[in-house]
N, C-alpha and C positions, 0 to 999 in steps of 0.2 A: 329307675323310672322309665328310662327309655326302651329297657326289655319289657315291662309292666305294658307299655303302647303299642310296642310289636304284637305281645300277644294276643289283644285286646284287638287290634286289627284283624289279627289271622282268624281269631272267632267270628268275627264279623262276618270277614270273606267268608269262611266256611258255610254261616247259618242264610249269604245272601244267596249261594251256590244251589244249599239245600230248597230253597223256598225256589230258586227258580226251576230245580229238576223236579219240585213238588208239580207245580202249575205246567211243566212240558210233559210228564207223566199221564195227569188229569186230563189234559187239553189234546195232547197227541195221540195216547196210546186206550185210555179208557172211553174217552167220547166216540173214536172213531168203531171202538169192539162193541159200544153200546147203539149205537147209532145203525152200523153194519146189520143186526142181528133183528133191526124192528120188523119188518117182515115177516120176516120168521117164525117171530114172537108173537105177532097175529095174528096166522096161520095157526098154528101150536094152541094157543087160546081158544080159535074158533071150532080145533078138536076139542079141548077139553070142554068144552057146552054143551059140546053132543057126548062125551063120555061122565059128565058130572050127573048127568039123573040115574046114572045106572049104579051109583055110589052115594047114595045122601044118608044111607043109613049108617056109613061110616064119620059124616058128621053130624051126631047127633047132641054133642054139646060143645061147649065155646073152647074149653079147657084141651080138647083131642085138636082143636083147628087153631089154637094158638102153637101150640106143640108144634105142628106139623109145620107152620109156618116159620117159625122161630129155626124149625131144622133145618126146611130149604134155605134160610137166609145164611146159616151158618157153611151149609155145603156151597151155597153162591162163591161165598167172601172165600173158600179154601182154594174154589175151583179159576177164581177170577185173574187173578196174577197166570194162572196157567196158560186159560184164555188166550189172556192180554200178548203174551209171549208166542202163542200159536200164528195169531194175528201180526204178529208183527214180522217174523220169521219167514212165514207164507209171502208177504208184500215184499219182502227182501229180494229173496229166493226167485218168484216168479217177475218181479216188474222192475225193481230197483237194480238186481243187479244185470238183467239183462238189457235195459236200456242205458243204465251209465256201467257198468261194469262194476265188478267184486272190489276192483283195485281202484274206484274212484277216475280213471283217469278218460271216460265219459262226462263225469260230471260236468256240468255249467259254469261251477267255478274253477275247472280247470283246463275246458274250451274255451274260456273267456281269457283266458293268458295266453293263449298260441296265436302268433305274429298271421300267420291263414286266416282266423277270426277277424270280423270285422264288426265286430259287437261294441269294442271300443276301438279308439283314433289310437295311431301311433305313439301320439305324444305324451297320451294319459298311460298307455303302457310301457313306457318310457318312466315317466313319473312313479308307476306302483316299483318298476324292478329298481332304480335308487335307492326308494324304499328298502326295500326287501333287503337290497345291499348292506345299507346304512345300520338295519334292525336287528337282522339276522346273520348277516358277513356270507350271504349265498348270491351268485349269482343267477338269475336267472335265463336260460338259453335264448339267444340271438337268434336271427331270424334263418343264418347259415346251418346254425347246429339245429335247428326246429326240421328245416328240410334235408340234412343230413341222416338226422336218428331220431322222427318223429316220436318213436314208443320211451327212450328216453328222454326227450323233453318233459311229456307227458308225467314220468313218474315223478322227475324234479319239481314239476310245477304241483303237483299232488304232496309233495313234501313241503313245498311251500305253502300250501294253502294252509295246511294243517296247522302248523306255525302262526300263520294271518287270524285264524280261526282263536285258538289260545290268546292270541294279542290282544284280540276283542273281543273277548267272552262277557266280560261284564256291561256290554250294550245292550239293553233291555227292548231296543227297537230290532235287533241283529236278532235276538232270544225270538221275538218274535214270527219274526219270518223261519226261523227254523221250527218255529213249532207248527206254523201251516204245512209248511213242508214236509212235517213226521204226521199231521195228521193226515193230507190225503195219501200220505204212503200206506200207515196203518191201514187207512177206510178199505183201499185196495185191496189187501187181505182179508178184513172179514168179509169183503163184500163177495169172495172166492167163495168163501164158507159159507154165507148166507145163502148162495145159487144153489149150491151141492144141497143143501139140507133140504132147500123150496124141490129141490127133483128127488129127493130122496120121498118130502109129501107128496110128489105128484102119483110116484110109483105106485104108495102104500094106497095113495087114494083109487087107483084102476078098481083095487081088491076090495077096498069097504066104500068107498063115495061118501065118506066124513064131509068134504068142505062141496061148493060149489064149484064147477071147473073154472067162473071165471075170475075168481077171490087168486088159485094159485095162478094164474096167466097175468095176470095183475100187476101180483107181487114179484113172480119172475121178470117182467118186461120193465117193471120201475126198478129192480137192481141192478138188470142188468146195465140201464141205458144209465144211474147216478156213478155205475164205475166205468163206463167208459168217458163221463163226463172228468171225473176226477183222475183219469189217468191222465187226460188234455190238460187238467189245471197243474196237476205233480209236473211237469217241464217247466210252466211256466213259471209258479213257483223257485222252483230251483235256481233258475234266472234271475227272478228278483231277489233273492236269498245273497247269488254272487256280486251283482251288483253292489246290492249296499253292505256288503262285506268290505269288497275293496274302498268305496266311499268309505268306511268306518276309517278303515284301515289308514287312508291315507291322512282324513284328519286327525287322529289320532298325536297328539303331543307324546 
């Protein structure tokens, strides 16, 4: 019976895992590729109005524009996940790991443990590394060995976080701040690729004058200025993420 309850739990856990990496997937990585790419998308549009009269004789009944649509939707759904990973990859690469570093040990939640930091009081950091003690049998570096061998501080506290993080994964408030977190990270990368494609229109337009000049100027100077907004909010973000991690963390029974 008692194995029967175990198991019965570990499905749980498993299906409550799935449903949340469903909604941080959706929320994080597809809104921010979809969102990224409106512009664009626009843009792209307001070509094809000007190349759709010089083609109507290729829709000439419902059955050829059903088709055609039904294909793009399937080339959409093949190419999407690909996308989505371009995207994510690009936000890494150029903004995430140069402002907190490959190895995490930029991150907020791991500035926010060095004794230098005065983000929190002594005493609360005092409080989280007991913890940590009690939880996980690590100690976490004092304020001697911090100014001794900063870079190792740095990566113990980065193993510790990690741990902190696993401790309280099933916080549904915690899920959520990491999924603001993944989305303006995401947006940042399309919104690389959203630029590049609006100059790649700009270029093509010198040669044929498709759109209006001031449709593309538009759309570049509204991308540009929603990712510099969104790089300002990715720090802050991050901050609040660590915050109420350690809050999790410590009340945590």
């Amino acid at each position: 019976m008692d194995y029967i309850l175990l198991q019965i739990r570990r499905l749980q856990t498993i299906r409550n895992y799935r449903l949340m990496m469903d909604k941080y997937i959706k929320i994080a990585r597809v809104y921010p590729a979809a969102l990224g790419m409106i512009p664009t998308c626009i843009l792209l549009a307001m070509c094809m109005e000007k190349w759709f009269s010089q083609y109507l004789d290729l829709f000439n009944n419902v059955e050829w524009v059903l088709c055609l649509i039904g294909g793009t939707a399937l080339v959409s759904m093949a190419v999407g996940y690909l996308v989505r990973e371009i995207f994510k990859e690009t936000s890494k690469w150029l903004f995430q790991y140069l402002k907190f570093k490959k190895d995490e040990t930029e991150m907020p939640s791991t500035k926010m443990l060095l004794w230098k930091n005065a983000n929190i009081s002594p005493a609360y950091h005092k409080q989280i590394a007991a913890k940590v003690k009690a939880t996980f049998g690590i100690k976490l570096p004092t304020p001697e060995e911090e100014q001794a061998d900063i870079d190792m501080a740095k990566k113990t506290i980065v193993e510790v976080v990690y741990l902190i993080r696993q401790n309280c994964r099933g916080d549904e408030i915690l899920r959520q701040y990491n999924i603001e977190f993944g989305f303006c990270r995401n947006y940042l990368g399309a919104s690389v690729w959203s630029i590049l494609l609006i100059t790649s229109i700009c270029i093509v337009n010198i040669f044929y004058e498709w759109l209006p000049w001031w449709t593309i100027i538009i759309a570049f100077v509204a991308q540009v200025l929603l990712m510099v907004g969104c790089y300002f909010i990715l720090e802050a973000r991050g901050w609040a993420y660590a915050k109420y991690l350690f809050a999790t963390f410590i009340g945590k029974k």
